[in-house]
Steps between C-alpha positions, in 0.01 A plus 500: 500500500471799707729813491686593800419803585775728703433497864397826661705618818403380858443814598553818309578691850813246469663591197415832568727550820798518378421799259361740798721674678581421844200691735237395251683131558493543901136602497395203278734272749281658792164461303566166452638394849183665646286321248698147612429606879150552433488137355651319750295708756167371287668138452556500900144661560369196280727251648334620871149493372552123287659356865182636690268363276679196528421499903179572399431220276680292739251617815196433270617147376606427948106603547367304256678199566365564929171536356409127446722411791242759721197342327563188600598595848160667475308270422671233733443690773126568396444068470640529843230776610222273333645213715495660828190703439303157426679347838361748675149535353493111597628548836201766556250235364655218733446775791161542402404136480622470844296779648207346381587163594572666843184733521275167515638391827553857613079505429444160700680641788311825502196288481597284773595780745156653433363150553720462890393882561119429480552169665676664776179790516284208529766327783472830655135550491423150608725496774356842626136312525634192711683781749160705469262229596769335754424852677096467466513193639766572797742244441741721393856450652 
């Protein structure tokens, strides 16, 4: 069994009050109401500082719950890049097929025109030698 021991005072300032006299009372009255201001100022300064780390908290968990949601807009909209870029690197091989398939005629007309130019020399020239001769021979019209 323990021994009860007597309980010391709350506070020794307590008991002591009522034994000062009356300014030594007031100033201890003032003391302490200026020491119970000063809390609640420091309780309020806390209170401020606990609510804006709160917002703060709250602001980092909003930007890393966007994160995924921007990752994955990210990355949709980088399958949809892939997707057009490919479109259009096959459209550019489609054009190039064509202009090949196209340069082979352009090439057989080009030859052909040459051809009807030097056939129309040789028209030329041969129907220069009839008119020449037709004049030699003084049948000429």
């Amino acid at each position: 069994m323990q021994r009860s021991r007597p309980r010391a005072p709350a506070s020794k300032a307590v008991d002591l009050l009522p034994s000062l006299p009356r300014s030594e009372r007031s100033a201890a009255a003032r003391e302490t109401k200026n020491l119970i201001t000063g809390s609640i100022g420091r309780v309020d300064s806390g209170s401020r500082l606990v609510d804006e780390a709160g917002l703060t908290i709250a602001e980092i968990v909003g930007a890393v719950t966007l994160s995924p949601t921007s990752w994955a807009r990210s990355r949709l909209h980088l399958r949809n890049s892939a997707r057009v870029s490919a479109k259009v690197s096959q459209t550019v091989s489609q054009m190039g097929q064509m202009t090949q398939q196209n340069a082979a005629p352009v090439e057989e007309a080009s030859a052909a025109a040459q051809s009807l130019v030097q056939q129309a020399h040789a028209l030329r020239e041969a129907v220069s030698f009839f008119k020449g001769r037709g004049a030699r021979l003084g049948t000429s019209k």
